[in-house]
TIRO-2110 file (N, C-alpha, C; in Angstrom, 1 decimal):
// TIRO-2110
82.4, 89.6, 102.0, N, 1, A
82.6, 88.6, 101.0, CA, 1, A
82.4, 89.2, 99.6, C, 1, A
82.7, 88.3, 98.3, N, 2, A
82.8, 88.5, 96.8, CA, 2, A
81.4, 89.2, 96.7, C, 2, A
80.0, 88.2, 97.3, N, 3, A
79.2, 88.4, 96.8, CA, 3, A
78.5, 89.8, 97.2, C, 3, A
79.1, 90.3, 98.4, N, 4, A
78.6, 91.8, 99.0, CA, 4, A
78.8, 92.6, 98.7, C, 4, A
80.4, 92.6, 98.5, N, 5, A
81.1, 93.7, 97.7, CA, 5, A
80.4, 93.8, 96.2, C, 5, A
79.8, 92.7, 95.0, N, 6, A
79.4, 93.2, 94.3, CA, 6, A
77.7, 93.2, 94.4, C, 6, A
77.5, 93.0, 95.6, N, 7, A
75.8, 93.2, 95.8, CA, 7, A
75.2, 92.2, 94.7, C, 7, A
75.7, 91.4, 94.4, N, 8, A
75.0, 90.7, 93.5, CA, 8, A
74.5, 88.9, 94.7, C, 8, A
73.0, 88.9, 94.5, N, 9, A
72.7, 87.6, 94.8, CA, 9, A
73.4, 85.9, 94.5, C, 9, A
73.2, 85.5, 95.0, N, 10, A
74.1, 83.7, 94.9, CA, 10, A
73.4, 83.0, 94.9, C, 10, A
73.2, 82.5, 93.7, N, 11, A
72.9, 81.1, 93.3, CA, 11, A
73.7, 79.5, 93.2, C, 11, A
73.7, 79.0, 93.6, N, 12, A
74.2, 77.6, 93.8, CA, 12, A
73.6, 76.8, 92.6, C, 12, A
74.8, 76.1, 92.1, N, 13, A
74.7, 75.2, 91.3, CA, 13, A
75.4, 73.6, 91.4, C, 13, A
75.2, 72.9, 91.0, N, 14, A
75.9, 71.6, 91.5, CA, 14, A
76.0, 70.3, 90.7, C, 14, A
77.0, 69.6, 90.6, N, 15, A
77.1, 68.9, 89.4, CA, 15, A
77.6, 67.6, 90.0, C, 15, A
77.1, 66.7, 89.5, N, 16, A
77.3, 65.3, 89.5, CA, 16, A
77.8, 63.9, 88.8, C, 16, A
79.2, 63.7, 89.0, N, 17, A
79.3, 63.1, 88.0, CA, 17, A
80.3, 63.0, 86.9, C, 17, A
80.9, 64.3, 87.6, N, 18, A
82.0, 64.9, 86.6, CA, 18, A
83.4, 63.8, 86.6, C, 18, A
84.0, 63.1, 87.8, N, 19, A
84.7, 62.4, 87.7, CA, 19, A
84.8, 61.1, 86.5, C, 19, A
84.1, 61.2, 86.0, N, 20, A
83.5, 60.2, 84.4, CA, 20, A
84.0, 60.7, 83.1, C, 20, A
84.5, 62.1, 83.5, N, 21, A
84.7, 63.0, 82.6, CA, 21, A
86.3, 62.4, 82.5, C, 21, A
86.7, 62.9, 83.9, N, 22, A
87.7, 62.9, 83.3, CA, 22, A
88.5, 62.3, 85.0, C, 22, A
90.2, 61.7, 85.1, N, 23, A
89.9, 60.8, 86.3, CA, 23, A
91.4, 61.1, 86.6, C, 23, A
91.9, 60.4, 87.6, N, 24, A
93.3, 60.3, 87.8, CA, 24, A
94.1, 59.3, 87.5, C, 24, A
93.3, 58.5, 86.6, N, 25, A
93.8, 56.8, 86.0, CA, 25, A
93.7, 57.2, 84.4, C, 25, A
95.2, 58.0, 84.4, N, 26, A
95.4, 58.9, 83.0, CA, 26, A
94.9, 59.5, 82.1, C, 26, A
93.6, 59.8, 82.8, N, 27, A
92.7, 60.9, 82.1, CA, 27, A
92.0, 60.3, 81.4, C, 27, A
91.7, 59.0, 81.4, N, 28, A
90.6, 57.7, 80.2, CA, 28, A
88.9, 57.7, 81.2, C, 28, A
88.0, 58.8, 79.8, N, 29, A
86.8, 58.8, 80.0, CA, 29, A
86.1, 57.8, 81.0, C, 29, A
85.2, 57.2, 81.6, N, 30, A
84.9, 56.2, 81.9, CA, 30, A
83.6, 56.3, 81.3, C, 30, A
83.0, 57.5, 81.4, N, 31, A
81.5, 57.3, 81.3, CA, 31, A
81.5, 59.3, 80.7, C, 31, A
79.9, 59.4, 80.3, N, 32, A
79.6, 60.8, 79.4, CA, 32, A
78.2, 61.5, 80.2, C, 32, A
77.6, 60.4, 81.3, N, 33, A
76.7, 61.1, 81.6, CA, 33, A
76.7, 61.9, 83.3, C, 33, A
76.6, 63.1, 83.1, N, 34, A
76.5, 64.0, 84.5, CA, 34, A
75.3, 64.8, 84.4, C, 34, A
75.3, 64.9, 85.7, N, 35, A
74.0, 65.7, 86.1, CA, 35, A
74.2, 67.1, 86.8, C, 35, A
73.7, 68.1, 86.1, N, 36, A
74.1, 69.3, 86.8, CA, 36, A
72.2, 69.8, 86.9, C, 36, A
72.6, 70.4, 87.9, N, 37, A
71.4, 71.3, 88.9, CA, 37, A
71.5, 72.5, 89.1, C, 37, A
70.9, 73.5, 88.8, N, 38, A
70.9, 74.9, 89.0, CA, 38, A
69.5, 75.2, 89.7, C, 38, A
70.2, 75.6, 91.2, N, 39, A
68.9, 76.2, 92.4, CA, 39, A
67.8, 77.3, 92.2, C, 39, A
67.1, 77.3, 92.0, N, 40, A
66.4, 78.8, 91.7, CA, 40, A
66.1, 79.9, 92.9, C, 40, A
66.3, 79.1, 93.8, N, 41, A
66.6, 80.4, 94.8, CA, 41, A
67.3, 81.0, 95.0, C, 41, A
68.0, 82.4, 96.0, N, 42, A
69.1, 83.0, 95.8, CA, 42, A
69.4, 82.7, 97.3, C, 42, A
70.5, 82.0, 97.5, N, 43, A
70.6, 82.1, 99.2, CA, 43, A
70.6, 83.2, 99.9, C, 43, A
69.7, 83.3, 101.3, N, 44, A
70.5, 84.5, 102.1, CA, 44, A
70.8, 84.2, 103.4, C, 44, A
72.8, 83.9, 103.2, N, 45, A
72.7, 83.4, 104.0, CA, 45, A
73.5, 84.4, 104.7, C, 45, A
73.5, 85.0, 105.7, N, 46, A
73.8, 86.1, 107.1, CA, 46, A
74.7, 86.2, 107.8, C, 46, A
76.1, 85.1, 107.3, N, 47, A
77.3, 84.7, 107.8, CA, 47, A
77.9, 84.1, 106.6, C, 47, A
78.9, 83.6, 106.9, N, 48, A
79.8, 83.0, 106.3, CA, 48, A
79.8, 81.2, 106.6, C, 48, A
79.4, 81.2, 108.3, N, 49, A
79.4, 79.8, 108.4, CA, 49, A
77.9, 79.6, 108.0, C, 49, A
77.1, 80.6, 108.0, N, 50, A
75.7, 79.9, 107.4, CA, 50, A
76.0, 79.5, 106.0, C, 50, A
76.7, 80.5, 104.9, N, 51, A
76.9, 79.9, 103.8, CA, 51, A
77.6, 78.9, 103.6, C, 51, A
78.6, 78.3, 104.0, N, 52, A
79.2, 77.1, 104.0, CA, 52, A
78.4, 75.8, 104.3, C, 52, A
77.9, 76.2, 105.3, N, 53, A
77.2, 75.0, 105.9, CA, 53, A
75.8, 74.7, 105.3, C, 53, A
75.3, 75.4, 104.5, N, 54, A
74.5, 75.5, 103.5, CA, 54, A
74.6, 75.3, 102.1, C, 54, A
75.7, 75.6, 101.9, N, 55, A
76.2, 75.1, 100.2, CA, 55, A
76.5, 73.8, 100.5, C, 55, A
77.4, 72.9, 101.7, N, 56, A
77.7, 71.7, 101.7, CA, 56, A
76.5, 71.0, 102.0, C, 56, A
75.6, 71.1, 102.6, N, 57, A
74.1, 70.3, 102.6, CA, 57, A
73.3, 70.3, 101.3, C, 57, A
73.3, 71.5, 100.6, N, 58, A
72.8, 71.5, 99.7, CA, 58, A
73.7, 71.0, 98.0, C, 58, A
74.5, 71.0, 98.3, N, 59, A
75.1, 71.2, 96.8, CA, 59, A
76.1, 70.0, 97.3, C, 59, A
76.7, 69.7, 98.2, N, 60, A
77.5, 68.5, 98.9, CA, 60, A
76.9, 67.3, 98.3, C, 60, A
75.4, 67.2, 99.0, N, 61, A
74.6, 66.2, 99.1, CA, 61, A
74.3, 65.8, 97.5, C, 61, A
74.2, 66.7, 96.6, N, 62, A
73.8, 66.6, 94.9, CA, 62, A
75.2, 66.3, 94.7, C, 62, A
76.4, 66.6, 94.8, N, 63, A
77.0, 66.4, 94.3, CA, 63, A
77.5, 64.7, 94.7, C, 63, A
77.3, 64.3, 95.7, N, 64, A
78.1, 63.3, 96.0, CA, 64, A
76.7, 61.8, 95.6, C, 64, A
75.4, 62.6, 95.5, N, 65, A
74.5, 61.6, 95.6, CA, 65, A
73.7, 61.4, 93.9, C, 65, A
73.8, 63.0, 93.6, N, 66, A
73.2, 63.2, 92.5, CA, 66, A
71.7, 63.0, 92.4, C, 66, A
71.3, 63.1, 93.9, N, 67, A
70.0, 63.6, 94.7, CA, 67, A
69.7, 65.0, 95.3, C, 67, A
68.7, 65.4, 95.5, N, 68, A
68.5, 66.5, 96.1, CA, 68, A
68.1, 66.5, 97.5, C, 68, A
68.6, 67.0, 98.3, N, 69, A
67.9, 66.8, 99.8, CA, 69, A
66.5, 67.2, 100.1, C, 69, A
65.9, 66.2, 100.5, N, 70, A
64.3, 66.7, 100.5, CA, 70, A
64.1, 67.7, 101.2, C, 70, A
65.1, 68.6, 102.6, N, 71, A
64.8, 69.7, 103.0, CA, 71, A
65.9, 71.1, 101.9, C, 71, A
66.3, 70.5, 101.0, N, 72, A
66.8, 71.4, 100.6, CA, 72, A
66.7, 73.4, 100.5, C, 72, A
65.7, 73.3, 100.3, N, 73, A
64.8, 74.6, 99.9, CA, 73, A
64.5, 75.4, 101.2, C, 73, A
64.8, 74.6, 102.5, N, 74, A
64.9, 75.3, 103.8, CA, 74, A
66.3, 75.5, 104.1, C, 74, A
67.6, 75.1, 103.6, N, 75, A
68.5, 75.6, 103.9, CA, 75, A
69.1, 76.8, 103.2, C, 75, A
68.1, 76.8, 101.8, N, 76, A
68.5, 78.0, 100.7, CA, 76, A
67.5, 79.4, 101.3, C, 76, A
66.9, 79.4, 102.1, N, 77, A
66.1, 80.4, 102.5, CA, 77, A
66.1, 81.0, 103.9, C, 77, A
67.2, 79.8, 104.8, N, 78, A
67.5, 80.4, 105.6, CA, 78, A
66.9, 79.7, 107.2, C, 78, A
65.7, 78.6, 106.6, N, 79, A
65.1, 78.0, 107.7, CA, 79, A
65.6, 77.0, 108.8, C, 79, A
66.5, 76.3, 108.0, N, 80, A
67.3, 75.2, 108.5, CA, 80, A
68.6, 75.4, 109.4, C, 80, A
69.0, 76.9, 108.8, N, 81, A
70.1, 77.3, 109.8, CA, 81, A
69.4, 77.7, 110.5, C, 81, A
68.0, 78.8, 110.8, N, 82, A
68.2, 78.7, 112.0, CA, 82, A
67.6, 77.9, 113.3, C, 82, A
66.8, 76.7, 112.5, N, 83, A
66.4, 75.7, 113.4, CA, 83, A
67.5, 74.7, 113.9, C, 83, A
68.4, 75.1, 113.3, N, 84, A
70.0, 74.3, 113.8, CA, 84, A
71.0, 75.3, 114.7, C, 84, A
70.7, 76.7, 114.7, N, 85, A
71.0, 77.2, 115.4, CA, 85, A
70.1, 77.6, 116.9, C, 85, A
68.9, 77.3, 116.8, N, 86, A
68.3, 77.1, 118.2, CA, 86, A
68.2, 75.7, 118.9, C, 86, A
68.2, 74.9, 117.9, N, 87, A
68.8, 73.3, 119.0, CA, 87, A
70.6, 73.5, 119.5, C, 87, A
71.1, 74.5, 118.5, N, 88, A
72.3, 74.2, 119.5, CA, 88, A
72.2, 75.1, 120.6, C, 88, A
71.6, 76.5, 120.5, N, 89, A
71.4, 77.1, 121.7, CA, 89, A
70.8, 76.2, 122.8, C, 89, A
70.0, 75.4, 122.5, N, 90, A
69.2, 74.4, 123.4, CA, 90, A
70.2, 73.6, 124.2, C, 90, A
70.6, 72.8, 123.2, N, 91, A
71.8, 71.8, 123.8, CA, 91, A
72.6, 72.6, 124.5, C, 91, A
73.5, 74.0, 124.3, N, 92, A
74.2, 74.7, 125.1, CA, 92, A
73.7, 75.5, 126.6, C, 92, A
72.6, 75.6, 126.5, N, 93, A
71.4, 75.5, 127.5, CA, 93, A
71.9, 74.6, 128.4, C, 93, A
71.1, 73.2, 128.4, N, 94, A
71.1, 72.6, 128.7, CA, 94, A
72.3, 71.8, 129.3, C, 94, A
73.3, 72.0, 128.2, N, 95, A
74.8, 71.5, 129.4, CA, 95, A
75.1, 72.8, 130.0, C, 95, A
74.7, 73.6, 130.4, N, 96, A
75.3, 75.1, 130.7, CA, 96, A
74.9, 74.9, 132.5, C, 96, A
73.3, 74.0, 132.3, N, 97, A
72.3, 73.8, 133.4, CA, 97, A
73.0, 72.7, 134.4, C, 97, A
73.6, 71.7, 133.3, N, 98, A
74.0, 70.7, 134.4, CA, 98, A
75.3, 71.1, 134.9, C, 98, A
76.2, 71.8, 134.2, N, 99, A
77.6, 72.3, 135.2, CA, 99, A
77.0, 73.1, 135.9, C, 99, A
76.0, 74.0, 136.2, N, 100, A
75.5, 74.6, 137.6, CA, 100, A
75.0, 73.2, 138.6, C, 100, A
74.5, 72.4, 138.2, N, 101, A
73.8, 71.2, 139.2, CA, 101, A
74.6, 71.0, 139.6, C, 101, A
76.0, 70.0, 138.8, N, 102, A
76.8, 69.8, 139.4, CA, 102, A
77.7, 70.5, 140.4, C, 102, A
78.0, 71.8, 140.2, N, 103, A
78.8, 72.5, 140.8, CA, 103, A
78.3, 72.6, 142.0, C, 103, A
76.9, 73.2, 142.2, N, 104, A
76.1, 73.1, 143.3, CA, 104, A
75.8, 71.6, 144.3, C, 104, A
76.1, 71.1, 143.9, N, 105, A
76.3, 69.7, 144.7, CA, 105, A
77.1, 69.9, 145.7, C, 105, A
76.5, 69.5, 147.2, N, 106, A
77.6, 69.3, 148.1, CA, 106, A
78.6, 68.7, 148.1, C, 106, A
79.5, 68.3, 148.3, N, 107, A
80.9, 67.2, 148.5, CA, 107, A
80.0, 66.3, 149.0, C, 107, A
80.4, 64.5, 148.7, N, 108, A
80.1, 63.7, 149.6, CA, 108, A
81.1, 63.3, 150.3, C, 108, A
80.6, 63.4, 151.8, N, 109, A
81.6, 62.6, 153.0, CA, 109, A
81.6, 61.4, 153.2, C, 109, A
83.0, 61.0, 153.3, N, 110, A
83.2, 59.7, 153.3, CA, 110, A
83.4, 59.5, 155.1, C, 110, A
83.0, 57.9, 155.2, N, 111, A
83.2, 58.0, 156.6, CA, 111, A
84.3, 56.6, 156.9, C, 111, A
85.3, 56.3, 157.2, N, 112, A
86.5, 55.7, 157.7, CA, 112, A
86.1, 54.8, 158.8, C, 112, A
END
């Protein structure tokens, strides 16, 4: 990625509001006030789908709400992905367990 190749850290920023600015109903202001957020952490995030899925929880959520997510600060450091990557291991577990039960099931016989 951009940010590896120049070894430089990522910061996330996020802005709320901006459609006020300016719109698709001929470009007429509606409104002057937006809210922009700059994260002080630097994400590290270890993939590509961790970054995604972490910029849109975190920066998604401000942007569309112009809130901050109360777990925010665990997706920017890495904690959230991977507590969402061991419930899915779990869940994948677990349906992994029932196609063996099932498979292992005898046939039932029908009797005529």
């Amino acid at each position: 990625s951009l940010a590896r190749m120049s070894k430089r850290p990522i910061r996330m920023m996020g802005m709320h509001g901006l459609n006020h600015l300016w719109n698709i109903d001929g470009m007429n202001v509606t409104g002057r006030n937006i809210k922009v957020r700059a994260y002080p952490y630097n994400l590290c995030a270890k993939s590509g789908d961790e970054f995604v899925e972490s910029f849109n929880k975190v920066v998604g959520t401000f942007g569309a709400s112009g809130e901050d997510r109360a777990d925010w600060q665990d997706w920017l450091n890495g904690d959230a992905w991977k507590e969402m990557a061991a419930n899915k291991k779990k869940l994948e577990e677990k349906k992994e367990s029932k196609k063996i039960e099932i498979a292992e099931e005898p046939p039932k016989q029908t009797t005529a």
